[in-house]
C-alpha positions in Angstrom: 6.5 -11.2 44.6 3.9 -11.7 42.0 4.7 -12.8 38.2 3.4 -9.4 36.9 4.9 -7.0 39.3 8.1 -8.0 37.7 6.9 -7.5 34.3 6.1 -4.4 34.3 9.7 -2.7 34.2 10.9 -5.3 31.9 7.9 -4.8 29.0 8.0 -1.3 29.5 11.0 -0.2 27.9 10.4 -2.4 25.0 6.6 -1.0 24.6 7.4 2.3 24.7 9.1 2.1 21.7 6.7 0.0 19.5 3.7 2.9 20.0 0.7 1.5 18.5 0.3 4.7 16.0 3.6 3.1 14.8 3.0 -0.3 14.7 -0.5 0.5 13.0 1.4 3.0 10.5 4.3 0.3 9.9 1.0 -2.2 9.2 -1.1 0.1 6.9 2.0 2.0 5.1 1.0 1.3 1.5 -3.3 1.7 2.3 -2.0 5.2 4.1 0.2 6.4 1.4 -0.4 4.4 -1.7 1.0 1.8 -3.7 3.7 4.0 -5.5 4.9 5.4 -2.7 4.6 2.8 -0.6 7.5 0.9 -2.8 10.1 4.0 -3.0 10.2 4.6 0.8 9.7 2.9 4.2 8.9 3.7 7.4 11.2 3.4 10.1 10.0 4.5 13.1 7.6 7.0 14.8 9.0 9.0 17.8 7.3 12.5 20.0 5.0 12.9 16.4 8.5 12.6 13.9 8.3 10.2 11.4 11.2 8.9 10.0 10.9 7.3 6.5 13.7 5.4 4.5 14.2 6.3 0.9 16.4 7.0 -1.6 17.7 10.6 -2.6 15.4 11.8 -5.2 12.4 10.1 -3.1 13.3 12.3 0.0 12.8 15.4 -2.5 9.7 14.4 -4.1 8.4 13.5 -0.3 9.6 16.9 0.9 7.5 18.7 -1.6 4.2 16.5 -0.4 4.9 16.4 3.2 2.1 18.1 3.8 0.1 15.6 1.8 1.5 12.8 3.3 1.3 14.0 6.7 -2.8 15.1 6.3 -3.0 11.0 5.0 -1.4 9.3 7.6 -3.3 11.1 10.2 -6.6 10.9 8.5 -5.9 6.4 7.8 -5.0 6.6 11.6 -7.7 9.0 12.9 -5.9 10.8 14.8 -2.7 13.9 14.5 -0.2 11.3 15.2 2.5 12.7 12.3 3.3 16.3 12.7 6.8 16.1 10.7 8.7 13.9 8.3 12.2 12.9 8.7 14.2 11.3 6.0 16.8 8.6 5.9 18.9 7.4 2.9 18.4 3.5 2.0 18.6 1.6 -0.9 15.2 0.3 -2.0 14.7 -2.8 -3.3 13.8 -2.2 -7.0 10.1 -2.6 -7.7 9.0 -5.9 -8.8 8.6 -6.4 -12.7 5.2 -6.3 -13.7 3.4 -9.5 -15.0 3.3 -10.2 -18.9 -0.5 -10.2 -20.0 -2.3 -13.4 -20.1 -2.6 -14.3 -24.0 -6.0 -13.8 -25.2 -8.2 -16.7 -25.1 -10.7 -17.2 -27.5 -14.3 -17.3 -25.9 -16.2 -20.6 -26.6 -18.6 -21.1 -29.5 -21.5 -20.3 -27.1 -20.8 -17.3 -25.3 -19.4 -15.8 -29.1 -23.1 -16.7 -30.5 -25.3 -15.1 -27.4 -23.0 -11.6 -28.0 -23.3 -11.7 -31.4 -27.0 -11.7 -30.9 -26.7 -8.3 -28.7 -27.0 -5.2 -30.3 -23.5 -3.2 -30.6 -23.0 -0.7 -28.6 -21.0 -0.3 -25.1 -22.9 -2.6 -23.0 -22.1 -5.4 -25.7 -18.4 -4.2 -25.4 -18.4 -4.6 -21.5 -19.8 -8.0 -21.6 -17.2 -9.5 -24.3 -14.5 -7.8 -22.0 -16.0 -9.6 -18.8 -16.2 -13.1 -20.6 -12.7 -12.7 -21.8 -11.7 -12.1 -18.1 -14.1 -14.8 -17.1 -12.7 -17.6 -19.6 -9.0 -16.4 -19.5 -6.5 -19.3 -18.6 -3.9 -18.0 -16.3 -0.5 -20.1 -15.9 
């Protein structure tokens, strides 16, 4: 008997559940749904168009009130009605990660200060002093 005739009924099982809506979902959560979302719930699973999505309490409220929302996203990132319902599941999620101290500001050098100071002021001046900062900033 051939290699693949016996791998059919063993793969099967295990492919049917990873659906590749879900695996592309689980992939593109935070593009689909956005960052601040994306860090308050999590989803679990995607099963006959029910999405089931792990959050905590007051998350499940908030995404009952935008199902809708959420549901018309997913489908449009994916490009096809693949979500028809939201399920919800409590979990604890992890806390979201502390955001990064700004960089100090570093002065520009002797140079670049002397051609901006020779611009006249006005917003376009502004923009470029901002864009040198960013541009000469030292990051630890």
């Amino acid at each position: 008997m051939p290699l693949g005739a016996l791998m059919a009924p063993l793969t099967r099982p295990v492919l049917r559940k990873l659906h590749p809506g879900s695996a592309q979902l689980m992939a593109e959560w935070e593009a689909l749904v956005g960052p601040s979302l994306a860090t308050r719930a999590r989803p679990r699973r995607l099963e006959r168009g029910v999405l089931t999505v792990a959050c905590s309490g007051p998350v499940a409220m908030e995404l009952t009130m935008l199902a809708p929302q959420v549901i018309e996203r997913i489908n449009a990132g994916l490009g096809r009605a693949a979500v028809k319902s939201l399920r919800f599941v409590q979990a604890m999620m992890p806390p979201p990660p502390s955001p990064r101290p700004a960089a100090p500001e570093q002065p520009l050098p002797p140079a670049m200060t002397a051609r901006l100071e020779t611009m006249p002021e006005g917003p376009l001046r502004d923009a470029l002093a901002r864009l040198a900062a960013g541009v000469y900033r030292k990051d630890d």
